[in-house]
KOLSE-319309 format. One record per atom (N, C-alpha, C, O): residue in one letter; atom name; x, y negated, z. Coordinates in steps of 0.02 Angstrom, whole numbers, always signed. Example, Ala and Ser with C-alpha at 12.3 -4.5 7.8 and 13.67 -1.06 7.14 Angstrom:
! KOLSE-319309
residu, atome, X, Y, Z
a, N, +660, +284, +390
a, CA, +615, +225, +390
a, C, +660, +165, +390
a, O, +712, +166, +423
s, N, +642, +112, +354
s, CA, +684, +53, +357
s, C, +645, -2, +394
s, O, +670, -57, +402
END
This chain:
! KOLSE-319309
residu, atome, X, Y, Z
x, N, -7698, -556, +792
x, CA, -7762, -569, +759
x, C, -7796, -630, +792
x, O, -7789, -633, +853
x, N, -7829, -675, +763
x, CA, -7856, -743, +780
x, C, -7927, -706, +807
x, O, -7944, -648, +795
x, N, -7965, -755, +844
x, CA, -8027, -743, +880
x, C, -8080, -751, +826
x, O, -8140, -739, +835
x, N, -8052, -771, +771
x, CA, -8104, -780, +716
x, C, -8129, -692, +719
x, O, -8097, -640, +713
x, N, -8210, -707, +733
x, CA, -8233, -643, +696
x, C, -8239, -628, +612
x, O, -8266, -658, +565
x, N, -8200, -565, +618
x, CA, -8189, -533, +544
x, C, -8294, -522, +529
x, O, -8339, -507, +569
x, N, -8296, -538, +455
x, CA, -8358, -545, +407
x, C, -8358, -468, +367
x, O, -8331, -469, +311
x, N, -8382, -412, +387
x, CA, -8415, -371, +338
x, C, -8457, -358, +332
x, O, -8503, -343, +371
x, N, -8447, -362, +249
x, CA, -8532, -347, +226
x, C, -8530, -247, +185
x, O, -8503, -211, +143
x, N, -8570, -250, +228
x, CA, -8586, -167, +217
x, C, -8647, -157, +141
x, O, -8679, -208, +127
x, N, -8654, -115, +111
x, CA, -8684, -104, +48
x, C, -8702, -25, +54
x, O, -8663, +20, +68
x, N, -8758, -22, +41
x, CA, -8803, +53, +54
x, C, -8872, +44, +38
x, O, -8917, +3, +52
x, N, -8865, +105, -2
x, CA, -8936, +91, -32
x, C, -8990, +129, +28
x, O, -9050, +139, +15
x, N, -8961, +149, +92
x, CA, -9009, +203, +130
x, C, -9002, +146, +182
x, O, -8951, +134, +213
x, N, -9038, +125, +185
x, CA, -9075, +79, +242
x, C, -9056, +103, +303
x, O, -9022, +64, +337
x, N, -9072, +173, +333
x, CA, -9037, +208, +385
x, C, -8963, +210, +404
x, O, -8945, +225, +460
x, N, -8924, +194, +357
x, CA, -8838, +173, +350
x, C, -8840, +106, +366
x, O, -8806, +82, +411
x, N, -8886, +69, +327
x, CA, -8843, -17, +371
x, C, -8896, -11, +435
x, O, -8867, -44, +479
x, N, -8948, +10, +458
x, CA, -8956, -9, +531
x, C, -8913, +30, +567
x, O, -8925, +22, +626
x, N, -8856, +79, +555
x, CA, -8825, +129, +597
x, C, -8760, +97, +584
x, O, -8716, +108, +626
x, N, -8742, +45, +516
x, CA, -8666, +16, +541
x, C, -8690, -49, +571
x, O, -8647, -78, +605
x, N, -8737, -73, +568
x, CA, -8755, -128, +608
x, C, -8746, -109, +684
x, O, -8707, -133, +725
x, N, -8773, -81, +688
x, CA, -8783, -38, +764
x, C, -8714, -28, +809
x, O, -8708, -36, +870
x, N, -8668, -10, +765
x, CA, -8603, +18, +764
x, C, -8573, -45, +784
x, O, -8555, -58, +841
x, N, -8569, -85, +730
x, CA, -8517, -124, +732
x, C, -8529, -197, +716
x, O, -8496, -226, +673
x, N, -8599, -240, +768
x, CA, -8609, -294, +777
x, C, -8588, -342, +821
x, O, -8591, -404, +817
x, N, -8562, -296, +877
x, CA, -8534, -330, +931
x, C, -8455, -356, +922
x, O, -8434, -408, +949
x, N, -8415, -311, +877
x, CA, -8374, -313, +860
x, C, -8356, -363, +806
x, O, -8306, -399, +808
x, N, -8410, -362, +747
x, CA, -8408, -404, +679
x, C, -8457, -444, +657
x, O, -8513, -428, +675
x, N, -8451, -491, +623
x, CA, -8510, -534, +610
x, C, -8522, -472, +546
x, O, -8482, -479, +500
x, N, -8566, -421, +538
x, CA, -8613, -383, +522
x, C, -8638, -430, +458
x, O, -8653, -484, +482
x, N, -8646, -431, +397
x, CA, -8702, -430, +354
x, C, -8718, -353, +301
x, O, -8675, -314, +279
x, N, -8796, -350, +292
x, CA, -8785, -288, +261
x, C, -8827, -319, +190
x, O, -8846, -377, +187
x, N, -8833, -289, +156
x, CA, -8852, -260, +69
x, C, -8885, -195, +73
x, O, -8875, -145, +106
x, N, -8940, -218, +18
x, CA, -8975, -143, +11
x, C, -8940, -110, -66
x, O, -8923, -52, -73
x, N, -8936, -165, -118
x, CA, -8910, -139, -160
x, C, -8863, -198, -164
x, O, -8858, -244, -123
x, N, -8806, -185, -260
x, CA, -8772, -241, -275
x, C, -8797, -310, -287
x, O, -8771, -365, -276
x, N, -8856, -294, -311
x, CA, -8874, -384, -318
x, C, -8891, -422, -277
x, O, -8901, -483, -281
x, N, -8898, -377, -221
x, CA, -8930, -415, -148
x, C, -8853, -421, -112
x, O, -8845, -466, -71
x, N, -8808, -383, -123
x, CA, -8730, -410, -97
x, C, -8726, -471, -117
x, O, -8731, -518, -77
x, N, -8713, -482, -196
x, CA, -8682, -516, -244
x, C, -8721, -592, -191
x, O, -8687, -632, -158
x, N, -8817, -592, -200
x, CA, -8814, -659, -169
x, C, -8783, -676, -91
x, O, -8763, -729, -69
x, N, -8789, -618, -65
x, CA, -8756, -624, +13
x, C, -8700, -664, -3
x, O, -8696, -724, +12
x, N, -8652, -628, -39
x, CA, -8596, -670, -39
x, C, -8582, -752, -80
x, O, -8543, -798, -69
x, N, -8617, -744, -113
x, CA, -8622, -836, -144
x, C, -8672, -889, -106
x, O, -8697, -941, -128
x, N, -8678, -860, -40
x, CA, -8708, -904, +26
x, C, -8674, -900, +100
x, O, -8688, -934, +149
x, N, -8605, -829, +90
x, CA, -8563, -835, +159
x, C, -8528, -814, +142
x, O, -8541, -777, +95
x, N, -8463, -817, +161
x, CA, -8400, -800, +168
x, C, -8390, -733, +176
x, O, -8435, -706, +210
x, N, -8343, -696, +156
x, CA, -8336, -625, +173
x, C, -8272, -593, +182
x, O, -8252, -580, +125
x, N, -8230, -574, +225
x, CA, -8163, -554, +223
x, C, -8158, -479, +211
x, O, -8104, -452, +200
x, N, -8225, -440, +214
x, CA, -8216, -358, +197
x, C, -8259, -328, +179
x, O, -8298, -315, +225
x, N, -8279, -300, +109
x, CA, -8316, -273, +83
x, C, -8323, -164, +94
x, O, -8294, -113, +76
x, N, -8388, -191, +138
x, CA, -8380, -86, +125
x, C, -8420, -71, +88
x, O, -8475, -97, +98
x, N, -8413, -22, +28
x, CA, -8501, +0, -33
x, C, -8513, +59, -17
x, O, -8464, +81, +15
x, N, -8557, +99, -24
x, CA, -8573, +160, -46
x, C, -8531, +173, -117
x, O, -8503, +120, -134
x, N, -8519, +220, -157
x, CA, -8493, +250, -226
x, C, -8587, +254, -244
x, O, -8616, +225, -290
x, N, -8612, +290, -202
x, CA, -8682, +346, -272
x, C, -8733, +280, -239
x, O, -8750, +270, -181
x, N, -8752, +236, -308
x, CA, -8823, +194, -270
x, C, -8864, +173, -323
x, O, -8833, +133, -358
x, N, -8920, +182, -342
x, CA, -8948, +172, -391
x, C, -8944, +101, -434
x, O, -8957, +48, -404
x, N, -8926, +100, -502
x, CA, -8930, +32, -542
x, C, -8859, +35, -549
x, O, -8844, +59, -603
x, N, -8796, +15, -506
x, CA, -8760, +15, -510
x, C, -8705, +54, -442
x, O, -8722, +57, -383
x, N, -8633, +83, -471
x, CA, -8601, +121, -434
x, C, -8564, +85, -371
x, O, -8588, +29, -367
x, N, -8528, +92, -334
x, CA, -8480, +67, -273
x, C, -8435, +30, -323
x, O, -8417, -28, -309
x, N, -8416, +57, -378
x, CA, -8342, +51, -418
x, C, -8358, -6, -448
x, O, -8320, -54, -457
x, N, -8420, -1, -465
x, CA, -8450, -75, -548
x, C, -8460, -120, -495
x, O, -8444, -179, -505
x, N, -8484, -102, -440
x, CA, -8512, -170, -393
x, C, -8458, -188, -366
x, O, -8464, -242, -338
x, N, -8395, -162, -361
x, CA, -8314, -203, -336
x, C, -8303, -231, -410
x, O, -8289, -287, -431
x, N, -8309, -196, -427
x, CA, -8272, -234, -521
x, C, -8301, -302, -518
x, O, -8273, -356, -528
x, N, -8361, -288, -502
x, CA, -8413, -355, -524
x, C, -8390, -423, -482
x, O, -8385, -480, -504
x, N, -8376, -394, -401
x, CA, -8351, -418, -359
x, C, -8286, -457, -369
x, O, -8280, -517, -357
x, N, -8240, -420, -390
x, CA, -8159, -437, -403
x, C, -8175, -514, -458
x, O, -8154, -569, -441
x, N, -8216, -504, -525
x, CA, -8222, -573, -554
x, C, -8246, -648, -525
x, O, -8230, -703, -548
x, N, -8301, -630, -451
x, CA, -8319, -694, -444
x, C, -8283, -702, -366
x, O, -8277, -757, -338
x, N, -8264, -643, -340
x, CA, -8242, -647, -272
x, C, -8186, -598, -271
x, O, -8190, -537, -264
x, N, -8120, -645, -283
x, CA, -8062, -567, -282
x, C, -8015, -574, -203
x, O, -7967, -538, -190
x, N, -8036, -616, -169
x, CA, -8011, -627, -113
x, C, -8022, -572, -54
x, O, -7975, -561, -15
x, N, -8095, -533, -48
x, CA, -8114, -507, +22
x, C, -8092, -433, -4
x, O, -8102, -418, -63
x, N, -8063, -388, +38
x, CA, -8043, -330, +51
x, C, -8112, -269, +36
x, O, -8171, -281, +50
x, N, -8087, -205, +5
x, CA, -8156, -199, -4
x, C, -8133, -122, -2
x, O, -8081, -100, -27
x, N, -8180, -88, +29
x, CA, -8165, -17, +53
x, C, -8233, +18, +13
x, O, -8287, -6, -2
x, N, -8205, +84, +3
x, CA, -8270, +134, -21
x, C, -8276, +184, +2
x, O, -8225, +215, +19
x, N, -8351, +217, +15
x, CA, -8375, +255, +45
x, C, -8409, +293, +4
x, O, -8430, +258, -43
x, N, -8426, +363, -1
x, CA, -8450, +409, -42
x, C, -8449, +485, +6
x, O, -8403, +512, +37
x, N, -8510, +502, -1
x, CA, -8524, +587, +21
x, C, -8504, +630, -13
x, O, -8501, +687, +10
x, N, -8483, +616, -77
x, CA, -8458, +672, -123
x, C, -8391, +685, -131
x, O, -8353, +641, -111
x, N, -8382, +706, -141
x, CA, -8286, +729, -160
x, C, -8278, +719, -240
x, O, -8266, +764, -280
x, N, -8285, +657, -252
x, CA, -8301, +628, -325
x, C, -8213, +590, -336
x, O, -8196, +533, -321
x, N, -8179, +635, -362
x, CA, -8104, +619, -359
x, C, -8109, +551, -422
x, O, -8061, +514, -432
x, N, -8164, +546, -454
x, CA, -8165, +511, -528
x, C, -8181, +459, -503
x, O, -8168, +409, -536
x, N, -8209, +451, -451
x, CA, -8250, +387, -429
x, C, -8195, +362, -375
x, O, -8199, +305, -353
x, N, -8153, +397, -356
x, CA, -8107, +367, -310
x, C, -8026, +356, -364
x, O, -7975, +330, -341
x, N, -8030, +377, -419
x, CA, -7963, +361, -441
x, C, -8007, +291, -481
x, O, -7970, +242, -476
x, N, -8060, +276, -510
x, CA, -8090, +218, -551
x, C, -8101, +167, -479
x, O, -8103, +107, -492
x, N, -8109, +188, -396
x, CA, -8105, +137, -377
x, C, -8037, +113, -358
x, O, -8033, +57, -333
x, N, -7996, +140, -366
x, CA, -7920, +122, -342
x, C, -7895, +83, -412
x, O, -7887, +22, -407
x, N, -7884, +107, -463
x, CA, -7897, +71, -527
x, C, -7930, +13, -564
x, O, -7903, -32, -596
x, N, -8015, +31, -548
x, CA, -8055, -32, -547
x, C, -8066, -81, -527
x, O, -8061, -140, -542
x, N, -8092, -37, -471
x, CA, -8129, -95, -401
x, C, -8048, -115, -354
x, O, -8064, -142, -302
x, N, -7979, -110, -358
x, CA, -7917, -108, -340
x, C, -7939, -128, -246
x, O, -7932, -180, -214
x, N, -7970, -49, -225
x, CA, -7998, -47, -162
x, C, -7932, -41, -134
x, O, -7877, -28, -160
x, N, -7959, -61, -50
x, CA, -7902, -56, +10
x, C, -7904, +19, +29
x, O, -7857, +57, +41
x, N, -7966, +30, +28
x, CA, -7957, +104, +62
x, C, -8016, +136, +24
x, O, -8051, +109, -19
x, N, -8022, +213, +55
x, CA, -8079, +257, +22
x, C, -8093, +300, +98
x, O, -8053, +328, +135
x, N, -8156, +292, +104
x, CA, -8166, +347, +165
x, C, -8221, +396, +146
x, O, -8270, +374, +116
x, N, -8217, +456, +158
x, CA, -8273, +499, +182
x, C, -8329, +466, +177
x, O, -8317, +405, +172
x, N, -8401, +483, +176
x, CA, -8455, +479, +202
x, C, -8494, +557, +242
x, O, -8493, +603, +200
x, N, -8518, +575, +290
x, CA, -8547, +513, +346
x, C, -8441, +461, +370
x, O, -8384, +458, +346
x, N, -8460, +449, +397
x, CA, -8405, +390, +412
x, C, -8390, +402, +485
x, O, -8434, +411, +527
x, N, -8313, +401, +500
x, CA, -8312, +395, +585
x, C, -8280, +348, +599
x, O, -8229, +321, +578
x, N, -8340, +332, +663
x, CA, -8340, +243, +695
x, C, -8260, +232, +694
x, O, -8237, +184, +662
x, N, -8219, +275, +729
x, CA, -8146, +266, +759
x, C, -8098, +238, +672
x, O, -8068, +188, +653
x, N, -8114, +302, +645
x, CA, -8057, +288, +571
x, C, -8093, +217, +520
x, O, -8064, +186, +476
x, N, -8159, +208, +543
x, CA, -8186, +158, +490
x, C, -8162, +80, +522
x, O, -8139, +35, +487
x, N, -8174, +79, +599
x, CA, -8143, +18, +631
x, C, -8074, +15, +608
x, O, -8055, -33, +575
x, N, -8021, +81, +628
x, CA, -7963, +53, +600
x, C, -7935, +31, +541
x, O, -7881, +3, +531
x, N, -7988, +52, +495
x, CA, -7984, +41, +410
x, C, -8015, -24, +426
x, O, -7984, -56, +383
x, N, -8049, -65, +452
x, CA, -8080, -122, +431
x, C, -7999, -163, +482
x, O, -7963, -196, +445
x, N, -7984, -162, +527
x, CA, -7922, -192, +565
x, C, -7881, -224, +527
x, O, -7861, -282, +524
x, N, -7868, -153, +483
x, CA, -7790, -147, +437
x, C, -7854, -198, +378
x, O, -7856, -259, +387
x, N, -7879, -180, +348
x, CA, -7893, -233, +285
x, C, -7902, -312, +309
x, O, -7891, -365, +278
x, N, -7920, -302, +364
x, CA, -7911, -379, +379
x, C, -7834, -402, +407
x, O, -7819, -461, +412
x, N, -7801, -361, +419
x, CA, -7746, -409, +416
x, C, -7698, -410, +352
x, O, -7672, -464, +338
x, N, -7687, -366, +320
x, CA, -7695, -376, +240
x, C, -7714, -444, +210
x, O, -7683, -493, +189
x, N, -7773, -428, +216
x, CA, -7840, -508, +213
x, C, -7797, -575, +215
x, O, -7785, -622, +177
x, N, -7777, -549, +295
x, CA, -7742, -638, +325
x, C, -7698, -653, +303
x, O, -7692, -713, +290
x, N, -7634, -597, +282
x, CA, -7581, -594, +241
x, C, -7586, -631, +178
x, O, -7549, -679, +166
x, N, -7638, -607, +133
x, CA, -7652, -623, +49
x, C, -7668, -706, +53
x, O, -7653, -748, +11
x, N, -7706, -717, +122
x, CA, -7721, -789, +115
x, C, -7659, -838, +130
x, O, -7641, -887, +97
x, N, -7622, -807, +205
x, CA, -7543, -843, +201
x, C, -7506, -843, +140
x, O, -7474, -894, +124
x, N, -7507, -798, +110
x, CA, -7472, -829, +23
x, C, -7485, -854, +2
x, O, -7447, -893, -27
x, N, -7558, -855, -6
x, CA, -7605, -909, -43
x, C, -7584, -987, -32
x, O, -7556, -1027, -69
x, N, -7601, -991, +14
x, CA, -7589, -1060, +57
x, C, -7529, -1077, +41
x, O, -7519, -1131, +15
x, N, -7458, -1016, +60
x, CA, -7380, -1050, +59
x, C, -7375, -1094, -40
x, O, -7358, -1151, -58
x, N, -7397, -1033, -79
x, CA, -7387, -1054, -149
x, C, -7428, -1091, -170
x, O, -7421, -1101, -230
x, N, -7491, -1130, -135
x, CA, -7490, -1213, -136
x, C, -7486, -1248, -118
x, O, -7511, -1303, -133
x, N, -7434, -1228, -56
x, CA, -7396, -1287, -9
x, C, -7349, -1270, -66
x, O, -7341, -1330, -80
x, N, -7317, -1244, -102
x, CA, -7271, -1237, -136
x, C, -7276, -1267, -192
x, O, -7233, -1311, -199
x, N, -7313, -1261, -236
x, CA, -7335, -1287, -288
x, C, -7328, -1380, -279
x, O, -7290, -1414, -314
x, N, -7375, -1406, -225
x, CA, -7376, -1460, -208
x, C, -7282, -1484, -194
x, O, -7268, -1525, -238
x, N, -7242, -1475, -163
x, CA, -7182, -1472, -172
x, C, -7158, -1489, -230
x, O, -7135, -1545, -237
x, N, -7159, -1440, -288
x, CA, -7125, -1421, -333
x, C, -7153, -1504, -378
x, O, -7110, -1546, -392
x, N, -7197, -1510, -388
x, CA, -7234, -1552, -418
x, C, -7200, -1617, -410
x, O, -7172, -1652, -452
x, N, -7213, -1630, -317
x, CA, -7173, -1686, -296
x, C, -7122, -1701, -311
x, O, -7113, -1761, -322
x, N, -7059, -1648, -318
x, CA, -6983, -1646, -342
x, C, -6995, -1665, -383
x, O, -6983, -1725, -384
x, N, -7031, -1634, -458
x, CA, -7040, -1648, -504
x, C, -7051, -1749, -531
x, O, -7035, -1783, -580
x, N, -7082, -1760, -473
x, CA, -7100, -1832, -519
x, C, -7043, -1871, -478
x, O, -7009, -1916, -503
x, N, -7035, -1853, -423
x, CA, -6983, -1886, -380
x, C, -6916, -1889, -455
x, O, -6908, -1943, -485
x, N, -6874, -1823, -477
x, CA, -6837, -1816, -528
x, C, -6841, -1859, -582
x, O, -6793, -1891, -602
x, N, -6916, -1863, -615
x, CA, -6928, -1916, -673
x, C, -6897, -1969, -660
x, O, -6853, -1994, -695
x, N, -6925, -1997, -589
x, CA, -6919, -2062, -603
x, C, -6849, -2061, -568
x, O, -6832, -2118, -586
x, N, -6817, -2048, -546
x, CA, -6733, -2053, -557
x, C, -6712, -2074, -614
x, O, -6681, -2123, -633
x, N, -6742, -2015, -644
x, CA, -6720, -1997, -747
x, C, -6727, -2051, -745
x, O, -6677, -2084, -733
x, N, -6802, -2093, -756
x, CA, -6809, -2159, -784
x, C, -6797, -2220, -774
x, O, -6818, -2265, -811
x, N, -6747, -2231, -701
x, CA, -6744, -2278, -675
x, C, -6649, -2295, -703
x, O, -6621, -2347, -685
END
């Protein structure tokens, strides 16, 4: 893992949850939190984000609609869900929908939530090394490509 600090942005509509994952896990992560989705949504179209954690139950909109929403303008950052309920509907629509990394419990434990944020970020680093190879690749292919023409045409 690079010294780059991993970016999560936490989402909770209980104010008492992001000062307690702040609390948790600032030393560790560059920390941004959200009270609801629209206050994520601008977080993220002003910083970078490699891991998304939501609540499922939050007023206006769900954990699931606010990854959906997420996946159209930002499908790059890893995005985990959290829910107090044993809401099997809201965890098969986020695996489906929101096409989450993980699903945890709520309340949340520090130990299994760090290792769930670890593993999504190297995932993360993974999705971007492809990224990168298939337009170093692309760029290649292109090059052959005109390099070939002008053979053809010469």
């Amino acid at each position: 893992m690079s010294d780059k600090k991993i970016t999560v942005l936490y989402v909770d509509d209980e104010e008492n949850n992001l000062v307690s994952f702040k609390a948790t896990f600032r030393i560790k992560y560059n920390v941004l939190t959200a009270i609801n989705a629209d206050e994520a949504m601008k977080v993220m179209e002003t910083k970078p984000v490699d891991i998304i954690i939501t609540d499922q139950r939050m007023p206006g909109m769900t954990g699931v609609e606010f990854l959906e929403k997420v996946l159209e303008k930002f499908p790059n950052p890893m995005r985990i869900l959290l829910t107090g309920y044993a809401d099997m509907n809201a965890v098969v629509d986020a695996v489906n929908k929101g096409k989450i990394f993980h699903y945890l419990a709520k309340p949340w434990n520090e130990e299994e939530l760090d290792m769930t944020i670890k593993r999504a970020y190297e995932v993360y680093q993974e999705n971007e090394k492809i990224k990168d190879m298939n337009e170093k690749l692309s760029i290649s292919n292109n090059q052959l490509e005109f390099l070939l023409r002008q053979r053809l045409l010469s």
